[in-house]
PLY file of the C-alpha trace (Angstrom):
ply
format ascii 1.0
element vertex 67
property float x
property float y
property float z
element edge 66
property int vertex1
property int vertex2
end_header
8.01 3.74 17.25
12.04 3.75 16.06
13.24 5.84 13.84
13.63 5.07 10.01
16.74 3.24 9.34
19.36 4.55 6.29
17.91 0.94 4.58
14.36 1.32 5.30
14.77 5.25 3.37
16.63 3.66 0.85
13.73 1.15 0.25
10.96 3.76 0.30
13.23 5.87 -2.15
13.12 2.73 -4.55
9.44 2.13 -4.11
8.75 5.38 -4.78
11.37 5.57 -8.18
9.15 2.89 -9.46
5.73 4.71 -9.23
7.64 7.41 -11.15
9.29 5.06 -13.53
5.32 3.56 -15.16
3.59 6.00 -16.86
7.19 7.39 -18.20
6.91 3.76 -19.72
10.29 2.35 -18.87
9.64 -0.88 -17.76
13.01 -2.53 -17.91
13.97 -0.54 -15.90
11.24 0.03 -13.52
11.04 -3.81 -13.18
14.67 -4.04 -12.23
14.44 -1.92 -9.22
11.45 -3.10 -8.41
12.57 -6.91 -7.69
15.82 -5.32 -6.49
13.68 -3.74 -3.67
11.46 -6.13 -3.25
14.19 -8.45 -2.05
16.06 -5.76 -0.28
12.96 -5.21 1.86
12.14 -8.81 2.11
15.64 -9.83 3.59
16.32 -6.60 5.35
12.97 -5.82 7.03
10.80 -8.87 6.91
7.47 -10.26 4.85
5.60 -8.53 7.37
6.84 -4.60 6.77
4.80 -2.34 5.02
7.71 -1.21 2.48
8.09 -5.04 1.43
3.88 -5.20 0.93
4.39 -1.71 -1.33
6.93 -3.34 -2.93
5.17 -6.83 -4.15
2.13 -4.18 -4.84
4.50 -2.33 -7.43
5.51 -5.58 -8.87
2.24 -6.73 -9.45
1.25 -2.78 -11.05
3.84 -3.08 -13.27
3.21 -6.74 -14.40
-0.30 -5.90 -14.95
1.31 -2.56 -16.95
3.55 -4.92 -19.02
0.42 -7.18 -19.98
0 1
1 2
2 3
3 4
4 5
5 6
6 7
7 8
8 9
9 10
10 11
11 12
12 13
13 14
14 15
15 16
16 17
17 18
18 19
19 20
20 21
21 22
22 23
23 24
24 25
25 26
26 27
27 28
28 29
29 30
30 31
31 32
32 33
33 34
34 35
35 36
36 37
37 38
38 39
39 40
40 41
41 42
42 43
43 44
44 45
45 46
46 47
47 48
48 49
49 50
50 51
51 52
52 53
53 54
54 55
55 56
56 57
57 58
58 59
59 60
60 61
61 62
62 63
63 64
64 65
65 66
C-alpha cells in the first residue's frame, strides 16, 4: 500500500468540507467544492479511486439536498 499523496489529502480534506458544509445549509458553496473535487480526483487519481466514488456520492447528497 503507498502512502497518501499531498493531492490525495487534499481531496479527502474537500470531501470531507462538504459533509460539513450540508446541514449548515450552504449549498453554493458546498456544491462548488464539491465538483471542484470531484474533478480533481477524477483527473488526478482515476474513476476507479475511492476518494473520486465519495466524491460523485457527495454530489449526488447534495443534489438530492437541493431538491
Amino acid at each position: 500500500m503507498s502512502a497518501e499523496t499531498g493531492l490525495e489529502r487534499q481531496i479527502r480534506s474537500g470531501n470531507q468540507q462538504v459533509v460539513r458544509l450540508l446541514p449548515e445549509g450552504r449549498y453554493r458553496e458546498a456544491l462548488e467544492l464539491a465538483q471542484t473535487v470531484s474533478q480533481t480526483s477524477r483527473t488526478h487519481l482515476g474513476e476507479e479511486h475511492p476518494d473520486f466514488a465519495t466524491s460523485l456520492n457527495n454530489l449526488a447528497d447534495l443534489y438530492a439536498s437541493m431538491g
